[in-house]
N, C-alpha and C positions, 0 to 999 in steps of 0.2 A: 861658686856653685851654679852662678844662675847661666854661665857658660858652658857649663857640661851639660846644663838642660838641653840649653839652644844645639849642643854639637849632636845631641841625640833626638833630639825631635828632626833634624836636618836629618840623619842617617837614617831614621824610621819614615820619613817622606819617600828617600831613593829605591829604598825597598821596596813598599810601598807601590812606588810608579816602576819600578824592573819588572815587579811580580803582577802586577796592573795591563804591563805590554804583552805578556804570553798569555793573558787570559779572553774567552771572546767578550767584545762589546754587548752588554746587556740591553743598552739602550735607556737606561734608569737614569734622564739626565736631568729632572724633575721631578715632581713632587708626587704628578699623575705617570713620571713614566713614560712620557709623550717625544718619539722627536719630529725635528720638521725635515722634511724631505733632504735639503742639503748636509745633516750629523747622518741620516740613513747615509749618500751614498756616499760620504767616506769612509764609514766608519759600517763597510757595508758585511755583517754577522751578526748572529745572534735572533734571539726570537722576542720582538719590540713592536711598537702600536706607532703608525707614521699619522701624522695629521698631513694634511696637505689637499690641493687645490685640483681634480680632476683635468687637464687640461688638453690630452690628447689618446688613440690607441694607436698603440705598438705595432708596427709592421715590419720589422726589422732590425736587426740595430744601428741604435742612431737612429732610427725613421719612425717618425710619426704623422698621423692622420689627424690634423687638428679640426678638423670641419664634417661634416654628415653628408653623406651616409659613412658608415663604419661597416665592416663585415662582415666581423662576425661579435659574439658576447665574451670573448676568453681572456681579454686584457683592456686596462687603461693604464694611463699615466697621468704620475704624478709630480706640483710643484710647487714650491714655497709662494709662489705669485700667478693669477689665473688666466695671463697673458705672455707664461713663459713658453720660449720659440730655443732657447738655449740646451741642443740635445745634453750638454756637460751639467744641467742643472735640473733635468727630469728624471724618473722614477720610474720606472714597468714593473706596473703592480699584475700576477697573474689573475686571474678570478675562478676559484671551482666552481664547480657544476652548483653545489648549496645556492649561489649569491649570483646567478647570473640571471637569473630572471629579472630582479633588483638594482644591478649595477651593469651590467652587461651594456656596452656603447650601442650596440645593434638595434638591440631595443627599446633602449632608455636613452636615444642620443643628445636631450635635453639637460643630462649630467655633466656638459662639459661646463665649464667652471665653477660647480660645486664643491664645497668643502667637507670631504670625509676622514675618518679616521679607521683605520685597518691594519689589522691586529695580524702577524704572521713574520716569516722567517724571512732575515736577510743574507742576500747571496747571488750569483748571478741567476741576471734573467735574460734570455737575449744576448748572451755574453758580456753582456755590462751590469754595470751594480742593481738592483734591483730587488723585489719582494715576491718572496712566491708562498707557496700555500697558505691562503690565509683563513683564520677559524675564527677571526669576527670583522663585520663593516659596518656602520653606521655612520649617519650624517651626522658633523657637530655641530653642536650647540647654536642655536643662531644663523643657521641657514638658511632656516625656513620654506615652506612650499614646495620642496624637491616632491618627486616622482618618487612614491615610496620610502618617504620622512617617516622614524620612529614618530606615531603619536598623530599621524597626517589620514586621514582614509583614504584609501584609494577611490579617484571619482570612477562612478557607475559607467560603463559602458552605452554606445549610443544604439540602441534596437531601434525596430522596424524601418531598416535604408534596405534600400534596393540598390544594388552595385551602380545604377545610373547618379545615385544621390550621393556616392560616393567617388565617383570617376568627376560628376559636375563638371559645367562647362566651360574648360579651359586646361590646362598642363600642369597644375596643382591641384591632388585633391583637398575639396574645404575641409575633410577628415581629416587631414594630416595628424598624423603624434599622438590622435586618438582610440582609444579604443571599440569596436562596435561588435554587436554578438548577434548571430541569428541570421546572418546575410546569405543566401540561397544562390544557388547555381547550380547549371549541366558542366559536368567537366567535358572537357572540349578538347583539352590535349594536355598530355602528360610529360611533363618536362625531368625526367630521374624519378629517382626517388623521393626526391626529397621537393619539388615543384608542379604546379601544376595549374592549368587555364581555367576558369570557370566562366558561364554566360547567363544572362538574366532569360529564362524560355521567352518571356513577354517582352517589349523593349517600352519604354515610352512615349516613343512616335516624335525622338527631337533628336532630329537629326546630330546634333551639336553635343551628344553624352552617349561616354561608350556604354554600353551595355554586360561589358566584359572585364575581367581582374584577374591578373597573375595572384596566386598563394604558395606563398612557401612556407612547405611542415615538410619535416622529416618524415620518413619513413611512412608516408600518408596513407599508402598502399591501397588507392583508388582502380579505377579503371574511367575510360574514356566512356559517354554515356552515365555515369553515376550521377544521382543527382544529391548537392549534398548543405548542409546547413553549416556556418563557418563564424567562428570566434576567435578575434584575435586585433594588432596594432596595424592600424594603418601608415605605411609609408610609403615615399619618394626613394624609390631605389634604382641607382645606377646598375644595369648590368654589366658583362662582358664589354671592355674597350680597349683603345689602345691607350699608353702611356696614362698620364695625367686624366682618366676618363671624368674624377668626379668634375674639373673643371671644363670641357669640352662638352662630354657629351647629355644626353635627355635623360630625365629620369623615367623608371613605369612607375607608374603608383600599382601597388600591392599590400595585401594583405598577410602581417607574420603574423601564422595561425597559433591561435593557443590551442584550439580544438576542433576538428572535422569529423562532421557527426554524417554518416550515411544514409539518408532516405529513402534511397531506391537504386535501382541499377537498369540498365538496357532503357533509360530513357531517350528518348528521340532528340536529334540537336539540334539549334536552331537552326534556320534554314542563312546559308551566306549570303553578306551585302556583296551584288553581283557593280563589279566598277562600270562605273560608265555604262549602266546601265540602273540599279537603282540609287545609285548616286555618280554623279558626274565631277573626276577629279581637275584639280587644276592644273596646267599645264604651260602657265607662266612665271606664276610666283610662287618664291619659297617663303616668303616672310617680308612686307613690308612696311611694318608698322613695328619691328621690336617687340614684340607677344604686347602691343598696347591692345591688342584687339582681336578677341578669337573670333577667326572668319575660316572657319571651314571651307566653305565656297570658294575663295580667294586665295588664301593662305596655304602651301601644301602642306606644311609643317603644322599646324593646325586641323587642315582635313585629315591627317592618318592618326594623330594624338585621339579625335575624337571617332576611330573607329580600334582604339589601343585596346588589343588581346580580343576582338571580338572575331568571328570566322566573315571570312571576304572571298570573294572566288572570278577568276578574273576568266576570260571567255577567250580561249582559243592564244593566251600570248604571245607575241615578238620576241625572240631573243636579240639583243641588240649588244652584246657581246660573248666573249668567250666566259664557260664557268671558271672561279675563282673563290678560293678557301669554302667551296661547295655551295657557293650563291652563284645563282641564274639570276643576270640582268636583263630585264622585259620591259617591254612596254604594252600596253593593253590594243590604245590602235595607235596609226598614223594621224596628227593634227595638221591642217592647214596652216601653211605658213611655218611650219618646222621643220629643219634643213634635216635630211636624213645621205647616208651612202648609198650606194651601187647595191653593197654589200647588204643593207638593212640595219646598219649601227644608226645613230641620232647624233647629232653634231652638238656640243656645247658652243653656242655663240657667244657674242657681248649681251645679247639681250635675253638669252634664257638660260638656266643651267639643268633644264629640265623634269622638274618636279614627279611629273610621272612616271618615273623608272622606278621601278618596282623588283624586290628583290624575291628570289623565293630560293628559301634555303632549303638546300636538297641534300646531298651528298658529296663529298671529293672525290668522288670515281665516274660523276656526272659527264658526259662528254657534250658539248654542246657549244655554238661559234653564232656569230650576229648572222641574223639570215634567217635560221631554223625559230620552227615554230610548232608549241604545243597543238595537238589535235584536240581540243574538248577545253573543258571547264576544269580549271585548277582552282584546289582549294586550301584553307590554311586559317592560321589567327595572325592579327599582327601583332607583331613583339619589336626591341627594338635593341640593336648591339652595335658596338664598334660605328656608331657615330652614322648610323642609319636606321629606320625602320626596314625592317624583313616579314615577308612571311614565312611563318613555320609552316610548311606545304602537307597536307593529307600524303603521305608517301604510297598508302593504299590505293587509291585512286588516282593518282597522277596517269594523266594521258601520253600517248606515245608521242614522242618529238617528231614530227617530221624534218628530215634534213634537207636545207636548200642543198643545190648543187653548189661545189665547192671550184670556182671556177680561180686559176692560178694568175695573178699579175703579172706583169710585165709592161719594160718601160719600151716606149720607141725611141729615148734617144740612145744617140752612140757615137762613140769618138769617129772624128771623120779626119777629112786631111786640115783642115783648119776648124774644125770644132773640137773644141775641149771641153771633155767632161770631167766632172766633181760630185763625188758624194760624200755624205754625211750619215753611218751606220751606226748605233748605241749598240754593240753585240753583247751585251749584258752580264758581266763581269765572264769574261774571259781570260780564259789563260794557258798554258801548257799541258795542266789539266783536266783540261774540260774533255767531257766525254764525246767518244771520237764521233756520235751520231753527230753531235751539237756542230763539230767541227766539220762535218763536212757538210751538214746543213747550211751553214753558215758561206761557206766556199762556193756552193753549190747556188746559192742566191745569188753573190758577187758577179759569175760570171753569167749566169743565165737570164735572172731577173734582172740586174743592171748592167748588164753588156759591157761588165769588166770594165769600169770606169779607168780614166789616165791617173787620177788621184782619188786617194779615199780619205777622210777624217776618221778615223775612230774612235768611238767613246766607250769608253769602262774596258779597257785593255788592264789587268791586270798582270801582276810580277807573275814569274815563271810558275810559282810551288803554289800560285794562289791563295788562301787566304792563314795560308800556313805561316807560323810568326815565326818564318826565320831572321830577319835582318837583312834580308838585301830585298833594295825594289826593281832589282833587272829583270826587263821582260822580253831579251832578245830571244828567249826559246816560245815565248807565248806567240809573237810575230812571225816567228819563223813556221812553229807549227802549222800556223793561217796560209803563210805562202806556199810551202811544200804542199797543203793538202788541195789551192788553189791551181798549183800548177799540173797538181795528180792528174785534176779534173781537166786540164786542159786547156786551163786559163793562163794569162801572163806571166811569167815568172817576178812578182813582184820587188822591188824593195821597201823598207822601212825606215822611219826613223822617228826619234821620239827625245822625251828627254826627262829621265825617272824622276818622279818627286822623292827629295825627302821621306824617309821611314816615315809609312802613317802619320804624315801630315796635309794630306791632300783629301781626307774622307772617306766615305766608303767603309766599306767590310773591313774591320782590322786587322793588317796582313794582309790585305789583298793589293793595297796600293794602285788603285782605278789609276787612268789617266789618261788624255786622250793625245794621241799619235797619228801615224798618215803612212797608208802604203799608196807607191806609188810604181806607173811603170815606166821605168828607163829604157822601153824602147821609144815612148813618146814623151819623157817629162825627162826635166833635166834636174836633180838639188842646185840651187845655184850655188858658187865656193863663197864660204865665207866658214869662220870658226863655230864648232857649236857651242852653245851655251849651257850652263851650269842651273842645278835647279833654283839658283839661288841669283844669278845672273838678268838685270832686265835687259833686253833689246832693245835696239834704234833703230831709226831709219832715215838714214846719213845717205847724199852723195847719190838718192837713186836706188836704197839698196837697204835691207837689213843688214846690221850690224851681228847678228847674230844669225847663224841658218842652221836646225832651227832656234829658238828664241823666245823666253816665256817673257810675258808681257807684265813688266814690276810685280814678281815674284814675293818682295818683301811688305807689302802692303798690306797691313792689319786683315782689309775686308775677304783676303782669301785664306784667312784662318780655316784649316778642316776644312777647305773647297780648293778643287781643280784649276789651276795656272790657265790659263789663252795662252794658246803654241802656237806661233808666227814660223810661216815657214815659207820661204820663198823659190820659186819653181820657172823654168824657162821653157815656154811652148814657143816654138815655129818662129823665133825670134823676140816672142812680147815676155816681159816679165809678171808673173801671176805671185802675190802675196796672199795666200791663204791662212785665215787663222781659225784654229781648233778651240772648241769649249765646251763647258759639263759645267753649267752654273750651279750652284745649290738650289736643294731639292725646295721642295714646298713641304715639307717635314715642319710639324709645328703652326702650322696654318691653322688657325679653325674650321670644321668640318662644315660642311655646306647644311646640311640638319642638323645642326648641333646647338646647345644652349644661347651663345651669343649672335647675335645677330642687326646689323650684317657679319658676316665673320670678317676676323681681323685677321687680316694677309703678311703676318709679323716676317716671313722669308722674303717677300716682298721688295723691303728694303734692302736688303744685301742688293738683289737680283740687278737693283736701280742703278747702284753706284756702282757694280760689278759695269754695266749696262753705259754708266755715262764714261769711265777710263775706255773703256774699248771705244766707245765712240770720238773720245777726243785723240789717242792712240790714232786711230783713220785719218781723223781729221787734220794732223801732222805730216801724215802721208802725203794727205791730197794738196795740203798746204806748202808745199814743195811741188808736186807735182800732179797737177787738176787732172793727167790722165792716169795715173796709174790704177794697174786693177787690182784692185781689192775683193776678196771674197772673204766673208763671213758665216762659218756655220757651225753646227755642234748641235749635243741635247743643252736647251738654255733651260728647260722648264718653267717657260710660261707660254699664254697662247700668243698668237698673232696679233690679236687687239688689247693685250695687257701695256701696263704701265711701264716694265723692263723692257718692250721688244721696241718700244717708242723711242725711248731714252737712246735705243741703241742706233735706229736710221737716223732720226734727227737731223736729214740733210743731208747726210753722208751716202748713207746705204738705202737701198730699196730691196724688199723684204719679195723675194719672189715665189713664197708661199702663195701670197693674195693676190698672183696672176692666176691662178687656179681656178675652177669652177667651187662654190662654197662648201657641197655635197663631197669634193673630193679634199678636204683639207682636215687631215689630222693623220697622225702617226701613232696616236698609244691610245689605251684606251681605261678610262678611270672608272669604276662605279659606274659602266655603261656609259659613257658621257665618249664619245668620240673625240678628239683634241688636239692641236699641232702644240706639241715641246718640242720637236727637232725643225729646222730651219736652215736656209742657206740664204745671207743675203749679197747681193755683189753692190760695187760703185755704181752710182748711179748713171755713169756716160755707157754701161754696160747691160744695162738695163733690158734694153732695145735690140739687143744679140743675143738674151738670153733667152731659153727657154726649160721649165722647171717640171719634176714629175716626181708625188708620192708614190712610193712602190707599195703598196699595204696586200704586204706579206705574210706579218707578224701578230699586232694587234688585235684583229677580233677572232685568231684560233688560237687553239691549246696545241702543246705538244704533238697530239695524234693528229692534228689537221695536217703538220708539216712546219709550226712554228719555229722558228731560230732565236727568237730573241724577241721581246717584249715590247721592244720600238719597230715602225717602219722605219727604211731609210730614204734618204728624201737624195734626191740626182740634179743635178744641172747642169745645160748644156752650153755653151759660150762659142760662139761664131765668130772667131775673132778674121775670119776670111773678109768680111763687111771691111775692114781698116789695111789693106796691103799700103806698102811702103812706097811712098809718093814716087814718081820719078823726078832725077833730079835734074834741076835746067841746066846745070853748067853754068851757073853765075854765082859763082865764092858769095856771092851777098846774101844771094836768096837760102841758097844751102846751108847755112852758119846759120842752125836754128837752137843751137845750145851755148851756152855760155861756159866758163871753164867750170864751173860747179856742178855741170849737168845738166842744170835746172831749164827746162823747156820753154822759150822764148818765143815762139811759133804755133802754129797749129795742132802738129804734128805728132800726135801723141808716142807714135813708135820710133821719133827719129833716131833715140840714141840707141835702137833694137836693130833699129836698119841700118846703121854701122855712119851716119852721118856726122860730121865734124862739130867741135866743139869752135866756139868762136872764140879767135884770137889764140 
């Protein structure tokens, strides 16, 4: 009997658990009913109450924002432990509208690692397991002290501050995460709907506290001139940036309004802090002290924080480069002792990166180029995005530009009967497709503004279809396009040659497959024969000669992950042998922003750039180690300046960098946040030095399209006299003449012997 029990207590179990798996999980896996975050998300149905540990909001899925600021109030997540990083182990909990005063991360961002309990359906959120609608939250048991604890009062709001007592003086308000009610201001500028400037009418005479606060309410439906009273949380909020902005960039301090009460309207605005005139900015430094020390005076990262969201009005400014994403970069005046151009751009040196540029955000249909200069008094508030301060400009009042005269470059030099010329042009992702203005602008430079060089390097040669993902990176119609529309023009009939990277593994636009190449003219340059190389293929330089023509320089070496190969390509002038090599080092992407949070900033691209920097240089040094005359050139976009860390690593002995033969006012090729700057470079051998002569062509750089732009970089030229070294004459004594050994390798003076057809000894 007691077997028949057991056989049917067993078959009332299977039942049981068959009729248990079609039905949804209730959640009931305790006594209260409770689970913890990890039975939610397997066991992810049903309508059940999760305990668990607030520890991130939801940005995505799989993506979470562990740290403040946070966005918006519509979600957190949740985890069995208050320091989980494991997206397979969190919870996105929705939050309605009821509970988002209360839990909402935007406002309450002091909720992360708190432990609540929240009552609602499980099911995807995010497309991952998750809880959405939920009809109850509270803190459990034991929490204690939370912001909005059942049973906790909420503390009083802080009255009678005047926006200066809450800006205080320094890059965090002493308000932070608190509440304050009754705070007064003139609206100043209206940011949407939903944003909006306010300014204290009176200030309190220290220079060191702004006067002014961003407020973000929805639907506020102010006007400019209103003057209005404001209740609501104080914070540190990131605006608009790029990538990773809460780690890079500044925050403003603002106010989320609970309430915006109207006191009047058509008030009068404050009158703007006129630059350089009632206050005087700095114009050496950005920050030397690591925010140990707010010095407005000194510090510029500090002088614009303490005039943040207040109106400023700058007298008559400098354009000091071309507009971009609708920001005008200015300067207010010219400083003693600051390298400026021809043009009116401002040079980034080693010793300033210019502090006073000043941004005024206008519009993207703004036309304007370094040179041009406002007529009158521009006005605005300052605010701060994308890892700069800007001002928001009066678009009312903004004065008429006056335009400099746009006067056109041009190089003097030019191939001659013994001068060889080289350039180096970034034509900015080009390809078969590029539009035919682009392309014949492009052509159009070539032959005019550098007087059709004998060789060209080019950088960001893209595959034919462009950035279209088809699977091949052949760019012989992109090259060919360039020559045919070079020859339309009446230029050389050039040729090319190159050597495809790898699908999308060299960087860039995906599908575009960048890569830097060389046309050249065969009626003056010769390829020398030798086999070409594979992308995958590294080159020598064996016997007098590249093993490879052309030649990418150890191809397989980790540090050109996702960055551009050095193409060695070897070329015969007038009898001497010229080894030129091509590069497109990785970008400065990832850098810290020059205003931005950390400081000094950390130069994290830097490092590639270094060891990218010392292989090429020991590559040379190989060369030369063989043979002390051979000529070497080196050029490309490297993306660092002339006196960086990478451009050093790369002469080192070897090369001499014939950018800094230049005069200092004419040295830069692109142009960054107004900062004029050399990334593109050509350096040669240093016995070559002394025959060279170097010229930026700035063409590109500080105008827009409608000026006549082609491309984003200048290209930089050099010219080589190699007429200075003709081929000795020879005595007639087998002794004296026998100045190579069977190897090649030069035993004599004589750097062209084996060009000049002289004997090998023995």
């Amino acid at each position: 009997m007691g077997k028949i029990r057991q056989k049917l207590f067993s078959l009332l179990t299977a039942v049981i658990l068959v009729i248990s798996i079609g039905m949804p999980f209730t959640g009931q896996t305790s006594a209260e009913g409770i689970l913890t975050v990890q039975q939610a998300i397997e066991n992810n149905s049903g309508t059940v109450t999760v305990e668990g540990y607030i520890v991130a909001h939801t940005t995505g899925t799989n993506s979470y924002d562990f740290e403040a600021p946070f966005k918006d109030d519509y979600n957190f997540a949740l985890a069995d432990s208050p320091d989980e990083k494991d997206a397979s182990k969190i919870l996105p909990v929705q939050i309605k509208t009821t509970f988002r005063a209360e839990f909402g991360l935007m406002s309450n961002p002091d909720l992360i690692g708190k432990k609540v309990q929240v009552t609602g359906s499980l099911e995807a959120y995010f497309t991952v397991p998750g809880l959405k609608s939920p009809t109850a939250m509270q803190f459990a048991d034991g929490s204690g002290g939370n912001p909005g604890d059942p049973g906790e009062p909420e503390p009083p709001a802080v009255t009678n501050l005047k926006i200066h007592d809450i800006q205080g003086e320094g890059h965090i308000s002493p308000y932070k995460d608190q509440n304050v009610a009754g705070v007064t201001g003139v609206v100043t500028k209206i940011e949407g709907n939903s944003a909006f400037f306010m300014q204290e009418p009176q200030g309190d005479g220290n220079p060191n506290t702004s006067e002014a606060i961003y407020v973000y309410k929805k639907s506020h439906g102010l006007a400019v001139g209103d003057l209005v009273k404001v209740d609501g949380l104080v914070k540190e909020w990131v605006l608009d940036g790029y990538g990773d902005k809460l780690q890079t960039d500044l925050a403003m301090t603002e106010i989320n309004a609970t309430a915006v009460t109207k006191l009047a309207s058509g008030t009068e605005l404050p009158e703007p802090v006129i630059i350089d005139q009632d206050r005087m900015q700095p114009t050496r430094v950005i920050d030397n002290d690591q925010f140990g020390v707010f010095d407005p005076e000194e510090d510029g990262i500090d002088f614009y924080e303490s005039l943040e969201g207040m109106r400023i009005g700058v007298e008559s400014p400098q354009v000091i480069g071309p507009q971009k994403y609708g920001e005008v970069p200015v300067i207010a005046n010219q400083v003693e002792g600051k390298v400026y151009s021809p043009q009116g751009g401002i040079l980034l040196t080693k010793e300033s990166s210019n502090p006073e540029r000043l941004f005024l955000l206008i519009n993207r249909d703004f036309i304007a180029k370094a040179g041009d200069r406002f007529d009158g008094l521009v006005t605005g508030v300052v605010s701060y995005s994308f890892s700069n301060f800007k001002i928001l400009v009066d678009q009312e009042t903004l004065p008429e530009l006056n335009e400099a005269e746009f006067v056109e470059d041009y190089s003097e030099l030019e191939a001659g009967k013994d001068q060889l010329t080289i350039a180096s042009y970034n034509i900015e992702n080009f390809s078969a497709e590029t539009d035919a203005a682009k392309t014949k602008r492009i052509a159009g430079s070539i032959i005019q503004n550098l007087n059709s060089p004998d060789i060209i390097g080019l950088v960001e040669v893209q595959d034919n279809d462009g950035q279209t993902a088809s699977g091949s990176a052949d760019a012989s119609q992109s090259y060919q396009t360039l020559i045919d529309e070079i020859a339309a023009q009446g230029g050389p009939v050039y040729k090319w040659t190159d050597i495809a990277p790898e699908y999308n593994q060299d960087g860039g636009a995906p599908g575009g497959n960048i890569r830097v190449g060389y046309l050249f003219n065969p009626e003056r340059v010769q390829l020398k024969d030798a086999p070409k190389g594979t992308s995958t293929e590294a080159v020598a330089y064996e016997n007098g000669d590249l093993t490879l023509n052309p030649g990418r320089i150890d191809p397989q070496n980790s540090i050109f992950e996702d960055t551009r190969k050095p193409l060695a390509a070897e070329f015969e002038f007038k009898g001497d042998d010229v080894v030129v090599i091509a590069n497109h080092f990785n970008s400065k992407g990832g850098d810290d922003p020059i205003f931005g949070k950390t400081q000094p900033p950390v130069l994290d691209s830097e490092v590639k750039r270094i060891e990218i920097a010392r292989l090429l240089n020991e590559f040379v040094a190989g060369i030369h180690a063989q043979d002390p005359e051979a000529n070497v050139v080196v050029l490309g976009d490297l993306n660092d300046f002339e006196f960086s860390n990478p451009i050093d690593a790369l002469e080192n002995g070897q090369l001499t960098n014939m950018i800094e033969t230049l005069p200092s006012g004419e040295r830069f090729t692109y142009n960054y946040q107004g900062n004029s700057q050399v990334l593109d470079h050509i350096l040669v051998s240093n016995h070559l030095a002394g025959s060279s002569v170097a010229d930026i062509v700035n063409i590109n750089s500080l105008y827009m399209e409608e000026h006549g732009r082609a491309s984003d970089h200048d290209p930089v030229l050099v010219q080589i006299d190699f007429g200075q070294n003709q081929c000795p004459e020879q005595s007639g004594n087998p002794a004296k003449d026998k100045v190579m050994d069977n190897n090649g390798k030069h035993l004599g003076h004589d750097k062209k012997a084996k060009a000049c057809g002289y004997r090998s000894a023995g």
